[in-house]
MMTF fields as JSON, N, C-alpha, C and O atoms, coordinates in Angstrom:
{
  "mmtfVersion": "1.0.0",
  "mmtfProducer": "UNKNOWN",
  "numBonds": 287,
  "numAtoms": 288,
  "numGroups": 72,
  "numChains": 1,
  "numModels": 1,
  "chainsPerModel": [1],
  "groupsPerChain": [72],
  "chainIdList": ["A"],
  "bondAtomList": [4, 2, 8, 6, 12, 10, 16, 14, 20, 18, 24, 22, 28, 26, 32, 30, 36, 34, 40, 38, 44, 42, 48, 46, 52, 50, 56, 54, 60, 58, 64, 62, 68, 66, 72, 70, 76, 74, 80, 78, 84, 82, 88, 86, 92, 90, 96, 94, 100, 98, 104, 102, 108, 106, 112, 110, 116, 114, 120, 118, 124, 122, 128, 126, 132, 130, 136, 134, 140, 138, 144, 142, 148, 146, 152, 150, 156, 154, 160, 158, 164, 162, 168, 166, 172, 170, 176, 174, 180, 178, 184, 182, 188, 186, 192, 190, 196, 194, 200, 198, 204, 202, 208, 206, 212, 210, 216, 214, 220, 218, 224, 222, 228, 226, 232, 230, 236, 234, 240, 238, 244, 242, 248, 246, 252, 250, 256, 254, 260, 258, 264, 262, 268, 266, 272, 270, 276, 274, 280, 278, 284, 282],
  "bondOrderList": [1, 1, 1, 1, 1, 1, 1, 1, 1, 1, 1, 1, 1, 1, 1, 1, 1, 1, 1, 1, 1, 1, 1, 1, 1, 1, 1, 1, 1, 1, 1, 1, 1, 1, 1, 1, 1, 1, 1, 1, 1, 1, 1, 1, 1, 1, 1, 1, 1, 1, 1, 1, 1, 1, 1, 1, 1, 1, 1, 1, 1, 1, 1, 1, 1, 1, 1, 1, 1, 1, 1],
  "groupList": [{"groupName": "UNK", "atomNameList": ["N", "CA", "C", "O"], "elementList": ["N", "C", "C", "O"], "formalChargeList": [0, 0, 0, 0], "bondAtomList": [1, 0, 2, 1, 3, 2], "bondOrderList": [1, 1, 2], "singleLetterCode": "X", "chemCompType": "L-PEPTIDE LINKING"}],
  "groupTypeList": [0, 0, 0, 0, 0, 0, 0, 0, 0, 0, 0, 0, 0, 0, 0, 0, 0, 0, 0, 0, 0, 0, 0, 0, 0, 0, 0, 0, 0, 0, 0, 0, 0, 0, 0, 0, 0, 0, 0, 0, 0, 0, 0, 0, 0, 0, 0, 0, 0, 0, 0, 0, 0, 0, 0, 0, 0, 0, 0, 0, 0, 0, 0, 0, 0, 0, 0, 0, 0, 0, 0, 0],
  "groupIdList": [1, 2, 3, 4, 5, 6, 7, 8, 9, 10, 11, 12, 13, 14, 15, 16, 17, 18, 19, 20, 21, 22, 23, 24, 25, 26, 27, 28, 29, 30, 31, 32, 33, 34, 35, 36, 37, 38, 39, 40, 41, 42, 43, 44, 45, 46, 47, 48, 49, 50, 51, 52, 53, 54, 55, 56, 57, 58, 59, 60, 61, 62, 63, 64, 65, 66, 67, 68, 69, 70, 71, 72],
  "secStructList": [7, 7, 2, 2, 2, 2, 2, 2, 2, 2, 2, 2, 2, 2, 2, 2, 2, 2, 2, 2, 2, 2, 6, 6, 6, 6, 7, 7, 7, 7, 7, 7, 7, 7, 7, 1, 6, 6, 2, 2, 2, 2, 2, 2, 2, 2, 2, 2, 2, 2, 2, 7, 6, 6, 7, 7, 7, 7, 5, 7, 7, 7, 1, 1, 1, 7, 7, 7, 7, 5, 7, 7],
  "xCoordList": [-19.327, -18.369, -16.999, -16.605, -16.321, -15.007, -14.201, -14.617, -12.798, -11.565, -11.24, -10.506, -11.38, -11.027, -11.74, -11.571, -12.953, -14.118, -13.955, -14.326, -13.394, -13.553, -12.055, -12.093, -10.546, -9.682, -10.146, -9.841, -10.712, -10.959, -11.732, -11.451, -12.772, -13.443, -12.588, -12.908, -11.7, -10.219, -9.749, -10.118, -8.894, -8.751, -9.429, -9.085, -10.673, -11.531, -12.014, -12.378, -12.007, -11.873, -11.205, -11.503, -9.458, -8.469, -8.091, -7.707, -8.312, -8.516, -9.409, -9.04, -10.833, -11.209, -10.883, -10.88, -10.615, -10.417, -8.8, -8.591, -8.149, -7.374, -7.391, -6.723, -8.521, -8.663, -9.898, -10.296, -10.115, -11.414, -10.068, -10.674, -8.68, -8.009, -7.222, -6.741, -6.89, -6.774, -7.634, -7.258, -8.636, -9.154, -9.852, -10.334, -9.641, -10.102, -8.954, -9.053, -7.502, -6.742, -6.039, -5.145, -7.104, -7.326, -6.917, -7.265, -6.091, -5.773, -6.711, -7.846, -6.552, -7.23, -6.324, -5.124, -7.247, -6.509, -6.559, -7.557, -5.235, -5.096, -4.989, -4.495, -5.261, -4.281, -4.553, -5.484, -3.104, -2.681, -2.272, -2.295, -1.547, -0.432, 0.377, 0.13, 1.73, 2.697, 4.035, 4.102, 5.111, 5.878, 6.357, 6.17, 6.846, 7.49, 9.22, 9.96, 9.242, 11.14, 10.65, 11.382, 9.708, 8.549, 8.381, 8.498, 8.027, 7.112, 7.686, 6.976, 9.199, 9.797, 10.033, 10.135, 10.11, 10.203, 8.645, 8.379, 7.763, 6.123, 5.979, 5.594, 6.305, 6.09, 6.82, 6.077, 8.054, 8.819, 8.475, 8.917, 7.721, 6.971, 6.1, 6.192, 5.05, 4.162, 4.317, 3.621, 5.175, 5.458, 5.939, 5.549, 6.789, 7.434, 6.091, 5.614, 5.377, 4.481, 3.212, 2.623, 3.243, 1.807, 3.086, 2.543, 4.668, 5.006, 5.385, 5.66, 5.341, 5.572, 4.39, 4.581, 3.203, 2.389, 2.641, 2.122, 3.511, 4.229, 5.008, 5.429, 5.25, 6.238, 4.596, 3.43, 5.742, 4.365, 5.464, 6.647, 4.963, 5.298, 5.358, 4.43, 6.409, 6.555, 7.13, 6.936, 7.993, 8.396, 8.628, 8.495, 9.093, 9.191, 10.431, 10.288, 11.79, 12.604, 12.537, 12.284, 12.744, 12.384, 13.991, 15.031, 13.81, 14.951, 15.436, 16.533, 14.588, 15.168, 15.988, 17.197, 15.557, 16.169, 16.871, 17.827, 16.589, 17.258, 16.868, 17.688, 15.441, 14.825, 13.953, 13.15, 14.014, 12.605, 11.413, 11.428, 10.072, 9.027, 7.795, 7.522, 7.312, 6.129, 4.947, 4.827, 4.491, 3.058, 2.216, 1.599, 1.858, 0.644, 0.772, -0.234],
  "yCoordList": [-28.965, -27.873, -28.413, -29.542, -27.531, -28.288, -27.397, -26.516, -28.092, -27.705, -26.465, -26.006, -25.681, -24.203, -23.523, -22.385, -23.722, -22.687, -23.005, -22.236, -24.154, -24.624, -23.633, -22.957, -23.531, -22.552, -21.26, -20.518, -20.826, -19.232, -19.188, -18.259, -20.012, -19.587, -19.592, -19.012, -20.246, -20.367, -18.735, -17.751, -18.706, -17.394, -16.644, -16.395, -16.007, -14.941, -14.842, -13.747, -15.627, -15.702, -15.63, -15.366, -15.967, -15.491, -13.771, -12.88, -13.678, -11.978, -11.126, -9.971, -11.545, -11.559, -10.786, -9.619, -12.047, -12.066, -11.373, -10.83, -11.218, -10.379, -8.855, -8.163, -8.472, -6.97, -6.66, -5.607, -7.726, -7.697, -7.342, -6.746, -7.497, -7.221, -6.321, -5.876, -5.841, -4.347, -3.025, -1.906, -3.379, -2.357, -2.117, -1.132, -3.427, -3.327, -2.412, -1.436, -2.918, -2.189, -0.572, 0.171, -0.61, 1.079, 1.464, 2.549, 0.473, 0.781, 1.293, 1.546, 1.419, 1.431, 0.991, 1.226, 0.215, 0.632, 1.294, 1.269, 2.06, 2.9, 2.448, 1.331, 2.93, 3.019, 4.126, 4.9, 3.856, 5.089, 4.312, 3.082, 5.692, 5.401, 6.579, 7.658, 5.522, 6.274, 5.737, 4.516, 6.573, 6.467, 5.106, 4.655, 4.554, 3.06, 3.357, 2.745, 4.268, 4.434, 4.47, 3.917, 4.991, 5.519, 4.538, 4.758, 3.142, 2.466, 1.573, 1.254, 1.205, 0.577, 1.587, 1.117, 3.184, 3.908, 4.335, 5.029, 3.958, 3.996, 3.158, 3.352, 1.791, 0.428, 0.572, 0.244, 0.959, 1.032, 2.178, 1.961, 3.298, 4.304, 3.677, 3.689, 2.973, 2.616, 1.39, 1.439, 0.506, -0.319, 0.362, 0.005, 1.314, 1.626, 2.17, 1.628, 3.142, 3.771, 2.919, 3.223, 1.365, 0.429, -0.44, -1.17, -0.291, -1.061, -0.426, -0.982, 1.366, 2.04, 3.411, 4.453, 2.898, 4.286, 5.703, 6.722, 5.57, 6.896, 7.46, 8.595, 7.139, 7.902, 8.594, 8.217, 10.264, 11.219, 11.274, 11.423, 11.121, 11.337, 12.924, 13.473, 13.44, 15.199, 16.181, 17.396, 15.321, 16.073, 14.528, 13.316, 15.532, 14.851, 15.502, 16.636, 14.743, 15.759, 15.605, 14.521, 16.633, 16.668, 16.292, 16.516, 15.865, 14.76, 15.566, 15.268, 16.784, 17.695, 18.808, 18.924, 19.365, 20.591, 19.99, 20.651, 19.038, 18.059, 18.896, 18.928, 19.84, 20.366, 19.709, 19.121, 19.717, 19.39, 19.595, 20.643, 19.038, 19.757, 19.382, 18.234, 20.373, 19.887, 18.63, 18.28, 18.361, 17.938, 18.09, 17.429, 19.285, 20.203, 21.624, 22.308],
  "zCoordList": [-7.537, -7.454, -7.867, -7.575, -8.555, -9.512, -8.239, -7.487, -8.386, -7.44, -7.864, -6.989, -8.713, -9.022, -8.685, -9.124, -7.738, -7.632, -5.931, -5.045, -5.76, -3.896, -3.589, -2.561, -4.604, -4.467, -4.62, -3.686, -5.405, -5.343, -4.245, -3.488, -3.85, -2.619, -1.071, -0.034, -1.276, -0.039, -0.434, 0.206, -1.582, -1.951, -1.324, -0.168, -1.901, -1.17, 0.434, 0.863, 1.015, 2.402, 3.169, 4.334, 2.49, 3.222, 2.725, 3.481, 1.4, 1.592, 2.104, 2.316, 2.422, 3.234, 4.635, 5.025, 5.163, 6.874, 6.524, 7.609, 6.076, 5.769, 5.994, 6.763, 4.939, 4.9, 6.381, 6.88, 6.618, 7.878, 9.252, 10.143, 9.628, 10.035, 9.945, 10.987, 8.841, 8.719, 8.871, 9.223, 8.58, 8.785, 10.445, 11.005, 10.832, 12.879, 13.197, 13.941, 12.381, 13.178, 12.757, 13.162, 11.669, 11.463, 10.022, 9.555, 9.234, 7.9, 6.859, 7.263, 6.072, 4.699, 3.585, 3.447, 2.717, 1.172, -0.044, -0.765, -0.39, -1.447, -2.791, -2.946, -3.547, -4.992, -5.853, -6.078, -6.344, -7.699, -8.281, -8.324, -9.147, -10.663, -9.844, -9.306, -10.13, -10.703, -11.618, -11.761, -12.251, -13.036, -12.712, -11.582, -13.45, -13.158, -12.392, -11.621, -12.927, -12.264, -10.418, -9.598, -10.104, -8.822, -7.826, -6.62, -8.486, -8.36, -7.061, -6.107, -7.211, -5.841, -4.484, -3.351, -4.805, -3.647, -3.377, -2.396, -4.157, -3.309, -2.578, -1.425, -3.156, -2.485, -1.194, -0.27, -0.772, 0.069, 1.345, 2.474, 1.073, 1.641, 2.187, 3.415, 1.667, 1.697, 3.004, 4.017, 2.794, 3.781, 5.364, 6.475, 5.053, 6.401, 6.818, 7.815, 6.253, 6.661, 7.76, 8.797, 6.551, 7.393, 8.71, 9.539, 8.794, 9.867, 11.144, 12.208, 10.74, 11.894, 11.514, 10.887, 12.161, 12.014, 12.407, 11.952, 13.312, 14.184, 12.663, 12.889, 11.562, 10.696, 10.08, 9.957, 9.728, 8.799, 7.64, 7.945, 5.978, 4.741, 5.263, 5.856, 4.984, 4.881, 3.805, 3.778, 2.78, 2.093, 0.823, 0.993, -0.633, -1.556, -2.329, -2.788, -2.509, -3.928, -4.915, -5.44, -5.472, -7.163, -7.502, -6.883, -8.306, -8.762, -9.922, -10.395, -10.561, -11.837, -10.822, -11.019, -10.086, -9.479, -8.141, -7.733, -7.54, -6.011, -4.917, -4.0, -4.718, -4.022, -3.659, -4.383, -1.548, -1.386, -1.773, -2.418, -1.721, -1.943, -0.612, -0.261, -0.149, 0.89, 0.135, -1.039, 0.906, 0.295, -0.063, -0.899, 0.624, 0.362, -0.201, -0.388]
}
């Protein structure tokens, strides 16, 4: 076994036991697309959302008209 195959196997086990801890403690993981201008206020949603579960996503503004929009 060469040293790049004994690292990816470190790799995959710590992602792994990683996602084996998220999901005990109830997460899931997502993905999309979106716009690149987008892409740091998803990331940023996305975080507050997995560091305080008590927050609900409720609304979105449209950035052409500066109107909220629901979600649904």
């Amino acid at each position: 076994m060469n040293s790049k195959s004994v690292t990816n196997n470190g790799s995959r086990n710590r992602q792994a036991d990683f996602r084996r801890r998220m999901e005990a403690a109830g997460y899931v993981q997502v993905t999309g697309w979106v716009h690149r201008d987008q892409a740091a206020d998803a990331l940023t949603m996305l975080r507050r959302l997995r560091e305080n579960p008590a927050l609900s996503p409720v609304s979105l503004r449209n950035s052409a008209t500066n109107k909220f929009e629901g979600l649904n």
